[in-house]
VEXROMI-163724 format. One record per residue: residue in three letters; x, y, z of N, C-alpha, C, O in turn. Coordinates in steps of 0.2 Angstrom, whole numbers, plus 2048, in hexadecimal, padded with zeros to 3 digits. Atoms other than C-alpha are relative to their C-alpha. Layout:
# VEXROMI-163724
AlaXYZXYZXYZXYZ/...
***
This chain:
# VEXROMI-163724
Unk8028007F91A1DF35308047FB8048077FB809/Unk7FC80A7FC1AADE0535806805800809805806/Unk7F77FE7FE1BBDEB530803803804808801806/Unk8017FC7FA1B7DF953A8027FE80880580180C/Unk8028047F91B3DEC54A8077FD80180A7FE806/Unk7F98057FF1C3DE0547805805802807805807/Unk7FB7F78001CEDF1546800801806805801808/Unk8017FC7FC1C9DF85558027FA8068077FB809/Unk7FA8067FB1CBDE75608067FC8008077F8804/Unk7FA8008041DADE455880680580580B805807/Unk7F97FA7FD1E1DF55607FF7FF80680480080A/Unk8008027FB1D9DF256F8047FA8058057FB80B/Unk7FC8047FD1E2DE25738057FF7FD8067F97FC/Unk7F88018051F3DE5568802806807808807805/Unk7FD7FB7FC1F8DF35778077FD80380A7F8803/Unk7F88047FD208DF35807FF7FC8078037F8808/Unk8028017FB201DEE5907FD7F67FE7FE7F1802/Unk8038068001F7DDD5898067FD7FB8077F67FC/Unk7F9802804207DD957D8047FD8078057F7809/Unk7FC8027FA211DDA58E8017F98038047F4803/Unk8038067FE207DCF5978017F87FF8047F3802/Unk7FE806805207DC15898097FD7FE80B7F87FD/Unk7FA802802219DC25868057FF80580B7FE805/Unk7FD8017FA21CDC15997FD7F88028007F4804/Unk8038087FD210DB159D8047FC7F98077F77FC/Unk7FF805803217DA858E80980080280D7FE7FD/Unk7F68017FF22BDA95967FE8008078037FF80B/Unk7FF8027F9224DA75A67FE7F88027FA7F4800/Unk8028087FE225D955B07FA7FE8017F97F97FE/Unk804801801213D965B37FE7FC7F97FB7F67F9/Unk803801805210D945A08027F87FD7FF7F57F8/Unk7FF805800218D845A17FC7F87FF7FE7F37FC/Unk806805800207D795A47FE8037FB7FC7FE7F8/Unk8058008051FFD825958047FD7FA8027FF7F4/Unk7FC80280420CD795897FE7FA7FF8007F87FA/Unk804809804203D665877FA8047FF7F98047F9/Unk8077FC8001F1D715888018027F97FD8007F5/Unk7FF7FC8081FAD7A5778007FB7FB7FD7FB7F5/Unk7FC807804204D6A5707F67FF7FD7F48027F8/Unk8058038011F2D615707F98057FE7F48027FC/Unk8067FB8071E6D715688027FF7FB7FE7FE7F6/Unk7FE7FE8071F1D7355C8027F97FB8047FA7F5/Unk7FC8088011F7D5F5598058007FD8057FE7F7/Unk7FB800804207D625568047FA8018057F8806/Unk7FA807801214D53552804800804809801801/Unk7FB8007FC21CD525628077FA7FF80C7F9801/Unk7F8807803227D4255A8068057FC80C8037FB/Unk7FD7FC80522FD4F54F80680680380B809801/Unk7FD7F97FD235D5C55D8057FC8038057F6805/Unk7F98027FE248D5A5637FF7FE8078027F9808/Unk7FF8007FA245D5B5767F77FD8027F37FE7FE/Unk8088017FE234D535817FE803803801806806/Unk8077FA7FF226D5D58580380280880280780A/Unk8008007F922CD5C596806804802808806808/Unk7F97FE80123CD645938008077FF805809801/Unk8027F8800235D775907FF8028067FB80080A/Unk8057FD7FA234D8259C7FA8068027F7808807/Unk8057FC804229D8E5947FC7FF7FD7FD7F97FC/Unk80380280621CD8E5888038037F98038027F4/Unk7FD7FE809227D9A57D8057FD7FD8077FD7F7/Unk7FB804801236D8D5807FC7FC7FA7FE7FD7F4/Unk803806804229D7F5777FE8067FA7FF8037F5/Unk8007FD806225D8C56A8038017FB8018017F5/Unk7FB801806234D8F5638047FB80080A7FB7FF/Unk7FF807800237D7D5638068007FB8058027F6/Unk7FD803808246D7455A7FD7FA7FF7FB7F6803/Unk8038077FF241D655518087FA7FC80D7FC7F9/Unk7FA80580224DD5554C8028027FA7FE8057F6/Unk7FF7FF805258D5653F7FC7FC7FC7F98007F9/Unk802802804251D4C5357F78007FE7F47FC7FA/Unk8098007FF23ED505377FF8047FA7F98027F8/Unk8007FC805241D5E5288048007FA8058067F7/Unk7FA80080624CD585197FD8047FB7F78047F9/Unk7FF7FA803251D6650E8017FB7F88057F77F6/Unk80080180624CD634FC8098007FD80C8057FD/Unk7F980080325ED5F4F38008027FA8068037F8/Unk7FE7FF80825CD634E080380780280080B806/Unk7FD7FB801269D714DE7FE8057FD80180A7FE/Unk8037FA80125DD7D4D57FA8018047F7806802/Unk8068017FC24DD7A4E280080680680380580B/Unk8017FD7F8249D894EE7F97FD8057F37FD804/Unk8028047FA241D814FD7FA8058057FB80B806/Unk8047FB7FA232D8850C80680180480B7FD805/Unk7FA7FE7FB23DD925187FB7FE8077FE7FE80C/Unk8068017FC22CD8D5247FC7FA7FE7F97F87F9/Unk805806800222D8052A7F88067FD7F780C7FF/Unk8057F9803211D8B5227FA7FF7FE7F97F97FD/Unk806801808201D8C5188008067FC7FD80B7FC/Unk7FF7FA806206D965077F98027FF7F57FE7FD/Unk8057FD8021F8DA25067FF8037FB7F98037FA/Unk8017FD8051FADAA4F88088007FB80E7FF7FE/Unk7FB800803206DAB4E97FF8057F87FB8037F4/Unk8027FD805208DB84DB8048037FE80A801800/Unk7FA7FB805212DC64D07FF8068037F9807805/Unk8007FA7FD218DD74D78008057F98048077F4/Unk8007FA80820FDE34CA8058067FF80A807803/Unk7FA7F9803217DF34C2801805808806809808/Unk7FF7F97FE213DFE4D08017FC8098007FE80F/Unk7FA8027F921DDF34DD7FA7FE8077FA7FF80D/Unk8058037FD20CDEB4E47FC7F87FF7FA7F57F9/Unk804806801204DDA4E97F88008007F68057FE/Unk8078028011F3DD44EA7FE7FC8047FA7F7802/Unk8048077FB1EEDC94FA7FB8008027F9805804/Unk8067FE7FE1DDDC54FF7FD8067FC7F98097FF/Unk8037FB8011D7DD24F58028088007FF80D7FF/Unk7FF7F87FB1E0DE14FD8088007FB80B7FB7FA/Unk7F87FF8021F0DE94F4803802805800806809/Unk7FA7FE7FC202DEA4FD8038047FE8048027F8/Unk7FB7FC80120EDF74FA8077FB80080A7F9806/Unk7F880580221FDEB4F580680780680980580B/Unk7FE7FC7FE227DFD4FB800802805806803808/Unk8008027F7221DFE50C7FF7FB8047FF7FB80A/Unk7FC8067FC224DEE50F8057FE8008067F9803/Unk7F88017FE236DEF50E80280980180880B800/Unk7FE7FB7FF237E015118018067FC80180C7FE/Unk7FE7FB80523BE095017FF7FE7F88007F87F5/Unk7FF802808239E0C4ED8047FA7FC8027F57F9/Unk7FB80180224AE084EA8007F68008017F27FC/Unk8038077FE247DF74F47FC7FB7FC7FD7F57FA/Unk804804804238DF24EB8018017F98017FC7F6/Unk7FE80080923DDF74D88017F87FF7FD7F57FB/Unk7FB806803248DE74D77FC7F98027FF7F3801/Unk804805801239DDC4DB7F87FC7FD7F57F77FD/Unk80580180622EDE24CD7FD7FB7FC8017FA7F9/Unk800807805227DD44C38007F98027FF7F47FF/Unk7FC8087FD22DDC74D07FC7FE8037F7802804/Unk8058037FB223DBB4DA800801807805803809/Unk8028027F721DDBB4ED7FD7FA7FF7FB7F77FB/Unk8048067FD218DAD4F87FF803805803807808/Unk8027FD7F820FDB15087FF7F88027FC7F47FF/Unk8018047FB211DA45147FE80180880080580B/Unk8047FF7FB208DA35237FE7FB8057FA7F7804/Unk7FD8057FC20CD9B5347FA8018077F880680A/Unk8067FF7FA1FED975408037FD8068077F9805/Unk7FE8027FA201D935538027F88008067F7805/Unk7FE8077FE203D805518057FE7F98067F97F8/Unk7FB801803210D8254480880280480B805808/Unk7F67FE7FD224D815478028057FC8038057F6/Unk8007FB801229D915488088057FE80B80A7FE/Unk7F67FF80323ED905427FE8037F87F98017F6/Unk8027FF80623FD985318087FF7FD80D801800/Unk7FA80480424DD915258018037FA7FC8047F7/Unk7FE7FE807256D995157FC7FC7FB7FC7F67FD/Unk80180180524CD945068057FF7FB8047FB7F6/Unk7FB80380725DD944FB805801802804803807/Unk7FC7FF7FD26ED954FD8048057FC8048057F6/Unk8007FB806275DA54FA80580380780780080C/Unk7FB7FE7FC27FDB55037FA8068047F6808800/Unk8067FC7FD274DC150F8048087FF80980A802/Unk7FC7F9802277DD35077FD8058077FF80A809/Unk8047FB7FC26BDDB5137FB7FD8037F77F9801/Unk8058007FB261DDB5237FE806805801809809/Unk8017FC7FF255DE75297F98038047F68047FF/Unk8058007FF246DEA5357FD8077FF80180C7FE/Unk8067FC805236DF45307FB7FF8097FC7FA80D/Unk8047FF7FB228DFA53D8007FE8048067FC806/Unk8018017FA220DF854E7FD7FD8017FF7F7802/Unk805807800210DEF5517FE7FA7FD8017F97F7/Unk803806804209DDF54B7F97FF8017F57FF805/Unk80A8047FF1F8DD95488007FA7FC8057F87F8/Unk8028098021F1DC95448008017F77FE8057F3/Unk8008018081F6DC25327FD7FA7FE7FE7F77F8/Unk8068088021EADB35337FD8037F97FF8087F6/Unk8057FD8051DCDB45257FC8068037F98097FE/Unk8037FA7FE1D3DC152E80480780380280D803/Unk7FC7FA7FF1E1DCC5328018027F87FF8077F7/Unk7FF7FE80A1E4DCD51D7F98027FF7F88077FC/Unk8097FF8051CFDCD51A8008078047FE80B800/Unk8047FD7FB1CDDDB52980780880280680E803/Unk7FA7FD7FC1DFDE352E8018077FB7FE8087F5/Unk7FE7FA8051E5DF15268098017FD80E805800/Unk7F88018041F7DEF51C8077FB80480D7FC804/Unk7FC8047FB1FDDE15298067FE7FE80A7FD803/Unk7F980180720ADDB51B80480480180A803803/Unk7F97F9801213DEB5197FF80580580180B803/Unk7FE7FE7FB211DF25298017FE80780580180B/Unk7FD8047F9212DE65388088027FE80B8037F9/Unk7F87FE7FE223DE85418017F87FC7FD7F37FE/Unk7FC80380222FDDB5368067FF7FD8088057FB/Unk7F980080123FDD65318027FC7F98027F67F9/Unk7FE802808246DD451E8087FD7FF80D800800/Unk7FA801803254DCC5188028007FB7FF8057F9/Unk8017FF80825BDCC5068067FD80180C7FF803/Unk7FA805801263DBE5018037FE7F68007FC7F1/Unk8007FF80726DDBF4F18017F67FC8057F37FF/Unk80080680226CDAD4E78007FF7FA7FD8037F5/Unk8017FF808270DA54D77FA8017FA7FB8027F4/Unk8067FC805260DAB4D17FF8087FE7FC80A7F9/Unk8027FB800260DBC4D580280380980780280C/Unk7FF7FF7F925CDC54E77F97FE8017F47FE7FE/Unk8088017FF24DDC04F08018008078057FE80A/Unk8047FD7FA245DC95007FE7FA8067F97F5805/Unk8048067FA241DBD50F7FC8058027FE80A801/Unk8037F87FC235DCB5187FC7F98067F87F4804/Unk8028057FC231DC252A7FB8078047FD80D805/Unk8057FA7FE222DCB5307FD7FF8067FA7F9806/Unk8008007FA21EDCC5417F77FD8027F37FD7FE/Unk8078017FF20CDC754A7FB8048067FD809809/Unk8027FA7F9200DCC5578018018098007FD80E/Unk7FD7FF7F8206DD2566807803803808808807/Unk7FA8007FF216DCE5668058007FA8057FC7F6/Unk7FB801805224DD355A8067FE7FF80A7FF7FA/Unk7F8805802232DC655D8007FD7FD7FB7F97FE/Unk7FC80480523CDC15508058007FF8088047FC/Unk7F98017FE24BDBA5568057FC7F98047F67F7/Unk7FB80280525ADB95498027F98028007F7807/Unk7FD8057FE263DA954B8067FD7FC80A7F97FE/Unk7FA80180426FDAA53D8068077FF80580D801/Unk7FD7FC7FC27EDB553D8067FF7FB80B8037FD/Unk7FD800802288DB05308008047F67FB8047F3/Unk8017FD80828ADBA51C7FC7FA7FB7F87FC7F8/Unk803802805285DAB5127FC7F98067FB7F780C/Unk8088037FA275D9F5168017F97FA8027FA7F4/Unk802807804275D8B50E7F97FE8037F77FE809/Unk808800800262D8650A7FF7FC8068037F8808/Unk8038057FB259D7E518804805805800806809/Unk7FD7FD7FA266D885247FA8058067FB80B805/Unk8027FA7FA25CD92533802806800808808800/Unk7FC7FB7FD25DDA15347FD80580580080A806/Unk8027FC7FB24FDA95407FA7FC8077FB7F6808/Unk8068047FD23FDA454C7FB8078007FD80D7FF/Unk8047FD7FE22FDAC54F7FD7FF8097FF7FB80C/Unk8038027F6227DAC5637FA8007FD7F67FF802/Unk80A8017FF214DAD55C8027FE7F78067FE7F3/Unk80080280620EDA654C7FF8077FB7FD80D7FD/Unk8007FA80420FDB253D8028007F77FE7FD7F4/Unk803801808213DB45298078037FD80A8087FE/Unk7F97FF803223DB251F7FF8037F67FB8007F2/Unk8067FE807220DBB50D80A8007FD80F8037FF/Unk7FA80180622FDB74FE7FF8047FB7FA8047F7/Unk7FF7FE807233DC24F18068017FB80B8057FC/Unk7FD80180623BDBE4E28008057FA7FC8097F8/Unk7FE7FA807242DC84D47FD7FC7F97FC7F67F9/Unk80180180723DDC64C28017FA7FD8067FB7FA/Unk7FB804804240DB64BA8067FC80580B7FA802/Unk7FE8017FD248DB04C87FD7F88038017F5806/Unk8048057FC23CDA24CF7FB7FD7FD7F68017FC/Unk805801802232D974C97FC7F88037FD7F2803/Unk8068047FA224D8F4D37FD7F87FE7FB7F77F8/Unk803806801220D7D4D57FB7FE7FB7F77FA7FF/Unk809802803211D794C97FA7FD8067F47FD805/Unk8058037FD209D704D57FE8038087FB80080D/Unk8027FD7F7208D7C4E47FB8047FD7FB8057F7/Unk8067FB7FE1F8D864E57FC8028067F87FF80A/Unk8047FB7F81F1D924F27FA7FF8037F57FF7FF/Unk7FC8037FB1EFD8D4FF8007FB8007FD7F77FD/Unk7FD8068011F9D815028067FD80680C7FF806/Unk7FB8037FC203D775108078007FE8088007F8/Unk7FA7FF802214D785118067FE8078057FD80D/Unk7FB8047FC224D7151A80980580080B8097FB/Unk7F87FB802237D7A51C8027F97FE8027F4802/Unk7FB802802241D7150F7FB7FE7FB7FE7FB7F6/Unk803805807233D6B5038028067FC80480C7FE/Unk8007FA806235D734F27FC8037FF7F6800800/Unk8067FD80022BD814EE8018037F87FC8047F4/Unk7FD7FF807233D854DE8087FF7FE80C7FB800/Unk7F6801802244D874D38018067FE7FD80A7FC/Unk7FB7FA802251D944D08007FF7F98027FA7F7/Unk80080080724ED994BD8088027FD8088027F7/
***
């Protein structure tokens, strides 16, 4: 019954008309006063962010905030792959025989969340991590390794909420909101970035542009908060011992190493 209710107000306010709206007030001058109102909900470390609060002319300007160079250093051990996002790792697991995870409770098709068979095969056996960006996180997302970009490709239409209640209540939010996949080849192997879109609005603005990516480098932003999910090949990666779900998380801390 609860799933039923969330579903149905979910579709009710995910339309094109209330999306519009939202992705018009937050680029318009008006939305300018609600940027300390947000700063201060959400307490975010304004010492951290490159430009002063005063200096946005938007709320979606202060969203996709850059922050000082030095506010994020990039883990240095040459086999260490890194958070591409500031996050909270929700979950972390093995992609079984039949090209499926396991989040919350509910299985994902690996296959329809990049598209195809062929796609998911070469991720059998390997890890995910679901990372997961709430409004008062910074919203840049960064190379976890440094490697050469074979492929990029976006996937669906809509988005809904990928909070905890959009995974407990939603219906295949993972491998169907509209998102955008990378696949990045590295000394480990290949590994999928999959940037998954949120509710409302589905911009995910590129920012990188070149064939190959050095760790920590930029390579996209989100305009609303949302859910970056890693997948790893076989024997490819292997996970910090001391992370456990959920778990805070930083771009550039290590999250594992290249096997």
């Amino acid at each position: 019954m609860k799933q039923s209710i969330y579903r149905a107000m979910i579709e009710l306010t995910n339309g094109r008309f209330t999306s519009s709206l939202l992705y018009k007030f937050a680029r318009s001058k008006l939305s300018r006063f609600a940027i300390a109102p947000f700063s201060k909900t959400y307490r975010i470390n304004e010492s951290e962010i490159e430009n002063e609060l005063s200096s946005f002319a938007t709320l979606h300007e202060f969203f996709i905030r850059k922050l000082k160079l030095d506010a994020r250093p990039i883990d240095v051990d040459e086999d260490s792959i890194v958070s591409p996002v500031d996050a909270v790792i929700e979950d972390i697991g093995i992609v079984d025989n039949d090209r499926k995870i396991t989040v919350k409770e509910k299985d994902y098709s690996i296959a329809e969340m990049l598209g195809g068979d062929e796609e998911a095969e070469k991720y059998k056996g390997g890890t995910f991590m679901i990372l997961y960006l709430s409004p008062s996180h910074y919203h840049r997302i960064h190379s976890p390794v440094t490697g050469k970009v074979k492929r990029q490709w976006t996937l669906g239409k809509k988005s809904y909420p990928v909070n905890k209640w959009g995974l407990a209540f939603g219906k295949d939010t993972l491998s169907k909101n509209y998102r955008k996949i990378s696949e990045v080849q590295f000394d480990g192997g290949e590994l999928a970035i999959v940037k998954v879109g949120a509710m409302f609005v589905n911009s995910i603005e590129r920012t990188h542009v070149n064939e190959t990516l050095q760790k920590g480098e930029e390579m996209a932003y989100f305009s609303f908060g949302s859910t970056v999910i890693l997948l790893f090949q076989k024997d490819a990666f292997q996970l910090l011992p001391s992370i456990q779900a959920p778990a805070p998380v930083k771009v550039g801390e290590c999250i594992g190493h290249i096997v």
